[in-house]
Every structure is written in structure tokens, then in C-alpha cells.
N, C-alpha and C positions, 0 to 999 in steps of 0.2 A: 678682379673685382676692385680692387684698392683704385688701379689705374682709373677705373670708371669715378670712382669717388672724387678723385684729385682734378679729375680732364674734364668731366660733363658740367661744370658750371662755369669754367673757359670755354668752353664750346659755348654756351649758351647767353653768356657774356659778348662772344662774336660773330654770336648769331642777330643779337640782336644790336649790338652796335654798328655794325656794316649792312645787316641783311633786312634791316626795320621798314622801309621805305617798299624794298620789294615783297614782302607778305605782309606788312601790314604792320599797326601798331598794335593792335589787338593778340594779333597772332602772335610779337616775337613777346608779349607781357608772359600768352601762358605756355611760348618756349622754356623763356628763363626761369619761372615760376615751377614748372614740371620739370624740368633739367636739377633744379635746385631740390627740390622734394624728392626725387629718385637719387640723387649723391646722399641725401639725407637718411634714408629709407636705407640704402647699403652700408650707409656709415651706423647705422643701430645694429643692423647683422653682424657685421664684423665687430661691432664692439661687446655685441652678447655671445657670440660664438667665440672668443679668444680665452684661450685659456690663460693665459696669464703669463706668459712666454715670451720676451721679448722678441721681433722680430725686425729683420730690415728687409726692404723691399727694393732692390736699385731700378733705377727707371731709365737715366742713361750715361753713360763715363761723360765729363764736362771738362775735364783738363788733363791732358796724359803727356807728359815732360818728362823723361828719364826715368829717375825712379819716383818721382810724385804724379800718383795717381789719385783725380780727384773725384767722387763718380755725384750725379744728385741721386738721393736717394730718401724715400719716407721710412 
């Protein structure tokens, strides 16, 4: 769920900057618009369902050299 949070309003940012022309401008308004309310909508969930826990989430290793390991993570 987090990844949806983080990812759908990229998506929907390139949805509508590259894909605008081919559905329309109408269309890609309430892509981003809808993409961006449903990251929001998840991001209320996870923020009333969290107990109060610190947590890390990794999403994917971005530099691995020896022993520095760097990963991105929220």
C-alpha cells in the first residue's frame, strides 16, 4: 500500500505529460486528479491505522560497493 501511495501520483504525472494528446486533456486532468485523491485516501489509512511504531519500508537497493550498502527507502 505505501508503494501505491509513493508511485500513483508518478504515474499519473506521466500519464499526463506524455499520454495528454492521446486521451485527451480532459481525460489525463481527471487521471492526475483521481491518481492524486486515491494516494491521498491511502495515505489517511495508513496514517490512522499506524500505531505509533516506527517503520521502514525499502523499495529498492540504489548503490551496493563493498561493504556500503545504500538502499532507497520511506
Amino acid at each position: 500500500m505505501e508503494t501505491l501511495i509513493l508511485f500513483s501520483p508518478l504515474v499519473g504525472a506521466i500519464i499526463c505529460g506524455f499520454g495528454w494528446k492521446f486521451i485527451g486533456e480532459t481525460a489525463a486532468q481527471w487521471v492526475a486528479t483521481g491518481l492524486l485523491f486515491f494516494a491521498c485516501m491511502l495515505s489517511w489509512i495508513v496514517f490512522l491505522s499506524h500505531d505509533g511504531v516506527t517503520e521502514t519500508i525499502n523499495i529498492l537497493r540504489w548503490i551496493e560497493s563493498g561493504t556500503l550498502s545504500t538502499e532507497w527507502a520511506i
